[in-house]
Residue, then its C-alpha position, 0 to 999 in steps of 0.5 A: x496578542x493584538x499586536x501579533x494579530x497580523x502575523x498570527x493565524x489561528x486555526x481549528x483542530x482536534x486534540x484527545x478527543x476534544x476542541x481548541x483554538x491553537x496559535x502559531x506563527x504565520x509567513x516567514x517567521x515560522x520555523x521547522x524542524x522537517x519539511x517534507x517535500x511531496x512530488x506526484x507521479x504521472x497524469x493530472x493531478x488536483x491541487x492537493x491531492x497528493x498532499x492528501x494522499x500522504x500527508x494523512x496516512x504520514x500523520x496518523x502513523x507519526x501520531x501513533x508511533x509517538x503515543x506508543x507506551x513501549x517508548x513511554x508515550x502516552x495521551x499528551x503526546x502525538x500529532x497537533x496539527x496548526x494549518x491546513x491550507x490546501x488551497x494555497x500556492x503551494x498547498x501545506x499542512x504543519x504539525x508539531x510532534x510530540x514524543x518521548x525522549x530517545x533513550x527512556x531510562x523507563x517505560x512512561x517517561x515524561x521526557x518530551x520533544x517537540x518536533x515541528x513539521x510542515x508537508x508542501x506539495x510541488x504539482x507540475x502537472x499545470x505548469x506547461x501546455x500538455x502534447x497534443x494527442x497524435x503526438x503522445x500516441x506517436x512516442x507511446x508506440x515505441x516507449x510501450x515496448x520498452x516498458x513491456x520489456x522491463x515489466x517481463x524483466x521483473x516479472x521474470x525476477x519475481x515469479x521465476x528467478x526468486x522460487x530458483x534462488x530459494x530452491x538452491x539456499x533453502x537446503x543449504x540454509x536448512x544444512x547449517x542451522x543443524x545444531x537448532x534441527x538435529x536429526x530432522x534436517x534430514x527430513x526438512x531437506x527433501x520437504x524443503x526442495x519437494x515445495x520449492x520446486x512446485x513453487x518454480x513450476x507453478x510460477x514458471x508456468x504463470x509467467x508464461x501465460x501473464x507474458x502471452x498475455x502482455x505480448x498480446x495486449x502489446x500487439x494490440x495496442x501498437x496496431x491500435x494507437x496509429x489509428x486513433x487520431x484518424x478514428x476520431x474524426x468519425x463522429x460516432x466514434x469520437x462521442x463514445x471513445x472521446x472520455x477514454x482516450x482523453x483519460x489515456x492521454x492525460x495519464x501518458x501525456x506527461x512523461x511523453x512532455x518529460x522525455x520528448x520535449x526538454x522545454x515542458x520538462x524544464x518547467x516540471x523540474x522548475x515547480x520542483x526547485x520553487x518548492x525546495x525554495x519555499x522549504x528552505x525558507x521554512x527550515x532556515x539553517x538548523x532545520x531539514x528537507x525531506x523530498x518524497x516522489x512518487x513515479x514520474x516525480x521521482x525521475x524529475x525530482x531526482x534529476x532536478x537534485x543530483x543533476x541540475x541543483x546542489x542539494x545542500x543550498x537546500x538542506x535536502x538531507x533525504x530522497x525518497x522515492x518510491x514506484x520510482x520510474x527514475x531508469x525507465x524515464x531517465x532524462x529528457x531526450x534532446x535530439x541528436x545528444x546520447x540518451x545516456x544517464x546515470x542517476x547514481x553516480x550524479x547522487x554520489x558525486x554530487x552529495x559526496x561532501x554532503x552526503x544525502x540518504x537516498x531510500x527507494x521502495x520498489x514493490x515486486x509486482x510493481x512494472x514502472x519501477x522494475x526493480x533497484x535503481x543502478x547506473x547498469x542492468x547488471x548492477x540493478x541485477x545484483x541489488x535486486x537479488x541482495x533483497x533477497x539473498x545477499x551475496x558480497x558485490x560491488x553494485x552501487x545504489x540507494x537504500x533498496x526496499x523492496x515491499x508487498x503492496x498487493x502481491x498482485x500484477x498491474x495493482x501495485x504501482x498506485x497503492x503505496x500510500x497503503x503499505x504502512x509497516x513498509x512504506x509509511x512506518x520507515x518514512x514518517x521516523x524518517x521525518x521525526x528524526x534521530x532523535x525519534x527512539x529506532x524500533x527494536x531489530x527483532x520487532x521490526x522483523x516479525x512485522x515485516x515478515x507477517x506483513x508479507x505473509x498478510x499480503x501473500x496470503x490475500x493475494x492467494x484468496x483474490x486467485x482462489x476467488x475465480x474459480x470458485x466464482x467461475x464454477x459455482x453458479x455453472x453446477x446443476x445443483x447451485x445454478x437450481x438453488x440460484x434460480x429459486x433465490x432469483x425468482x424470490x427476489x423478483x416476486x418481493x420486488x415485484x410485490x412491493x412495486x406493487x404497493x404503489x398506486x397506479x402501478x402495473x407491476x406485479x410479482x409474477x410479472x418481475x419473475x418473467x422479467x428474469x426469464x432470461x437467466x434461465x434456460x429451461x434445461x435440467x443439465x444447466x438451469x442457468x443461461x449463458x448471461x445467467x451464468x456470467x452474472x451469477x459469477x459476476x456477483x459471486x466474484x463481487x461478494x468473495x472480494x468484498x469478503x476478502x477485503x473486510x478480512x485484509x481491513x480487520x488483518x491489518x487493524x489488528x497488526x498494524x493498529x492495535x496497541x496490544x496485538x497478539x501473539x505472532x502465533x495465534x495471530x497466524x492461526x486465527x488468520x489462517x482460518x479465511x484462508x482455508x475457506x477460500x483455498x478450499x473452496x477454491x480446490x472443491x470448486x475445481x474438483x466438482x467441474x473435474x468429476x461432473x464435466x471431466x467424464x470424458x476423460x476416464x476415472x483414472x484420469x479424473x482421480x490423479x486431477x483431483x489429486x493435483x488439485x488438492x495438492x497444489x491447493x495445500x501449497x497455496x496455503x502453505x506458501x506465504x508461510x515459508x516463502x522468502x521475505x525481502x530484506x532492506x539493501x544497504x546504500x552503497x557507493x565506491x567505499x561502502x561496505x559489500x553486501x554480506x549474506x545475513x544469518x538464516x532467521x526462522x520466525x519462531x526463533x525469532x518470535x522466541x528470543x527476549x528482546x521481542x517477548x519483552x516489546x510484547x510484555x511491555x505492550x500488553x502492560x500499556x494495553x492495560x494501563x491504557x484500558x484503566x486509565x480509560x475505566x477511570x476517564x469513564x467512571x469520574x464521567x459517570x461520577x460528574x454525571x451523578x453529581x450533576x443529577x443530584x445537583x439539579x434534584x436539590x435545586x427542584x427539592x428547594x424550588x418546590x413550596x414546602x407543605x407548611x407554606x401550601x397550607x398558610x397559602x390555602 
């Protein structure tokens, strides 16, 4: 040990629960089996914090999979970690992973690999003199435009073209499935295309407000940026806006450097190949690199691979991209050279003698990814409908997934670090390997399909939360009982300042200090500002409701060794949603009956139907809308995307393969809890001894009475 002290580092890290030393080898001795390769997206980022960002949610997802006792894992395997450095040049973190063999013969088998891992981060965001701000806000004129474009286009494939294709393959795929139907296909169909098209109308109508919307926002902006410059040399409004439009600029400035000035790009894709230098170092010959990029990073590291270096000097075996801005950005711009690129075909040709995966994950809220990478808009075109309802073509292009993050617009670009069964799950038993066991093809798909529905289904409570916010505190009877709720809380505030010494304040005195929430009239005892910031807090309290339901959701899916049945899960989570799209309906309702007399009964009665029914398909929707599905990589010999077989999650949920994963975790479930009863019960046991042990020391220590006596 003292001869190896100076190529020796010795770190501290937790392993089943307890504390110990652990050894390995520093500097270039070290050897691994994956290195993972993290490039950040855009804006300025902190040394390590995209490390941290994905190498937390990467390790605690490989250590639960490799202790998962359906492979026969168990306590001795899982994730140590030997290093930490997040200061260093560049920041890493390594690992070794210990997990079951790939084909145990049965459950609890003690074969073990070991596998080692190291996580680094390339940060070019400190590597050149950033654009000065005129300059920034000269190109994000025209480039907003363009991103405004792309972002309709997907939104236009989401909230329109989607609900289409489901409205035409629904009967179709109800048609030929009707050996599992029967007589009831005749029943189905009508229902069927009665849901389909209020989901098209529904999301047609939605486009056109979002794109109002963003049209607006649009317009704005360009007569805004010109003038920013100008506007700052006013000193008054340089000290107010100054913090805002610097945030703006670091966020933007970047990809301004990245497409207008090749010199400053140069040096992003620099950082890039000094890291897959570092990670060659650590793999040798044996080993693989995998390169992870998000955003911006995705554009310069794809470009940086496929056009500029060949990926097998690095042993890059695997891209990942995801939020990938690689067709938005493209490549740098050099004056009077055509703006012309091809991602795909430079990947294809390049790693054509060795072949590199490349897996892209899209969120289909997302605007800066917009979608599949191809080389065209028609091709992208036809990937992105594969993800959805494959039909044979010839597209070429990556691994597509598209994934649910948030299913809400603007929210789902910086999030994906979340996304664990879509994002996190398929790149960490990437980076353990082959040799890592597959997941079961009827278990994968239950867990993506309940994924979306989770996700649908909180998005459905975000929308049911406005009006219900919106309304509530606006009715006579609510906005009384939020005045008397108001005033309460005022006279105990007031009372307890009161208290301290010296103090003028008293309860009635903090009541008239809310005076101006009330407005003294019976129709609506709330005031304006009463009203918006009783939304206001309501909104805060129904958000924060539906998070801790989306935090519990996701816990039990995602983290529980033994999780429910896919049923009862599905109806136990279907309860806050029925809160929440109810109150949604009744809220909406109540504003039609008490402000809508105007109208007319009749009128009010067929908008209260209206409601109740359009209420009753937001509940029903992320049950039966359309599920996502992987697209295949596939290049000039790849196989044609063929239409896949309609799949019904009971049926799926029925078959034998998925009841016995789920036999298989409920008997680890239950080994788990009596190997932890017995951990408990031999703690309890040392305790007693213990007890007793200390008792017969004080019992020997104390002079027996024959002693006291001789003694008095």
């Amino acid at each position: 040990m003292a001869t190896n002290q100076s190529r020796t580092r010795r770190t501290f890290h937790r392993t089943g629960g307890t504390l110990r030393w652990a050894e390995r080898p520093g500097g270039r001795d070290q050897k691994f089996d994956t290195v993972l390769v993290l490039v950040h997206g855009m804006g300025a980022a902190f040394r390590s914090e995209i490390l941290l960002e994905w190498s937390e949610p990467l390790l605690q997802r490989m250590d639960w999979l490799a202790r998962d006792r359906v492979i026969g894992g168990n306590s001795s395997h899982g994730v140590t970690i030997h290093n930490s450095d997040l200061v260093g040049d560049p920041p890493m973190i390594t690992a070794t992973v210990k997990f079951p063999g790939p084909e145990p013969e049965v459950p609890y088998a003690p074969t073990t690999i070991e596998h080692s891992v190291a996580v680094l981060e390339a940060r070019w965001s400190e590597s050149f003199v950033p654009m000065k701000r005129a300059q920034v806000f000269q190109w994000a004129i025209a480039f907003l435009w363009r991103a405004i474009i792309r972002m309709l286009a997907q939104f236009w494939g989401t909230m329109v073209l989607v609900p289409w294709y489901t409205l035409t393959n629904h009967p179709r795929s109800i048609w030929r499935n009707w050996r599992q139907l029967g007589f009831l296909r005749f029943l189905a169909i009508p229902g069927v295309v009665v849901i389909d098209l209020v989901r098209l109308i529904l999301a047609f109508t939605a486009y056109v407000v979002v794109s109002a919307f963003v049209f607006a926002l649009g317009i704005v902006a360009s007569a805004i940026l010109p003038l920013v410059s100008p506007l700052l040399l006013i000193p008054a409004f340089k000290k107010a806006a100054q913090d805002v439009i610097d945030g703006i600029v670091e966020s933007i400035g970047d990809v301004a450097a990245w497409k207008e000035r090749p010199v400053r790009a140069m040096a992003m894709r620099l950082v890039v190949r000094s890291a897959l230098e570092r990670a060659r170092e650590l793999v040798r010959d044996t080993g693989e690199v995998h390169v992870f990029a998000h955003s911006q990073g995705a554009a310069v590291a794809t470009f940086a691979l496929f056009e500029e270096l060949t990926p097998s000097d690095y042993q890059v075996k695997r891209l990942t991209t995801v939020g990938a801005a690689v067709t938005l950005l493209g490549r740098d711009k050099w004056r009077g050279r055509p703006d012309v690129y091809t991602p795909v075909s430079d990947w294809l040709r390049v790693t054509k003698d060795a072949p590199v995966e490349w897996a892209n994950h899209w969120a289909i809220w997302d605007p800066f990814s917009s979608g599949p990478i191809a080389d065209t808009n028609l091709g992208a075109r036809a990937r992105w409908r594969n993800a959805y309802f494959p039909v044979p073509d010839d597209s070429e292009g990556p691994e597509e997934h598209a994934v649910h993050n948030t299913s809400q617009p603007f929210t789902d670009h910086s999030v994906y670090y979340k996304n664990i069964v879509q994002v996190v799950d398929p790149t960490a038993r990437s980076v353990l390997g082959s040799r890592f066991p597959s997941p079961k093809p009827t278990v994968d798909y239950v867990d993506n399909r309940l994924s979306v529905v989770d996700k649908k289904s909180n998005g459905a409570n975000m929308l049911a939360s406005l009006p219900i916010a919106a309304i509530l505190p606006g009715l006579p009877l609510t906005a009384s009982w939020l005045i008397w709720v108001y005033s309460g809380i005022a006279w105990l505030v007031g009372w307890i300042l009161g208290l301290i010494p010296g103090s003028k304040v008293t309860p009635e005195s903090a009541q008239s200090a809310i005076g101006f929430l009330v407005s003294g009239d019976p129709k609506m005892p709330l005031s304006a500002w009463g009203w918006v910031i009783s939304s206001l807090l309501l909104l805060a309290v129904l958000i924060w409701i539906n998070q801790m339901v989306s935090w519990l959701s996701l816990r039990s899916r995602v983290w529980k060794r033994c999780p429910r049945s896919p049923k009862l899960w599905l109806l136990l989570w279907s309860i806050p949603r029925v809160f929440f799209v109810a109150g949604g309906a009744v809220a909406l309702c109540v504003a039609v009956v008490h402000w809508g007399a105007p109208l007319g009964g009749d009128v009010v009665t067929w908008l209260c139907i209206l409601i109740v029914a359009t209420a009753v398909f937001v509940f029903i929707e992320p049950l039966i809308a359309p599920v996502p599905m992987i697209v295949p990589a596939r290049g000039p010999a790849g196989p044609a995307a063929e239409a896949p077989a309609a799949r019904r999650l009971l049926a799926v949920i029925a078959e034998d393969e998925f009841q016995d994963d789920l036999r298989l975790r409920r008997e680890g479930h239950k080994a788990e809890r009596e190997e932890l009863q017995r951990l408990a019960d031999e703690r309890k046991k040392v305790r007693r001894d213990a007890a007793a042990a200390r008792k017969d020391t004080l019992r020997s220590s104390r002079p027996s009475a024959a002693a006291k006596a001789s003694a008095t």
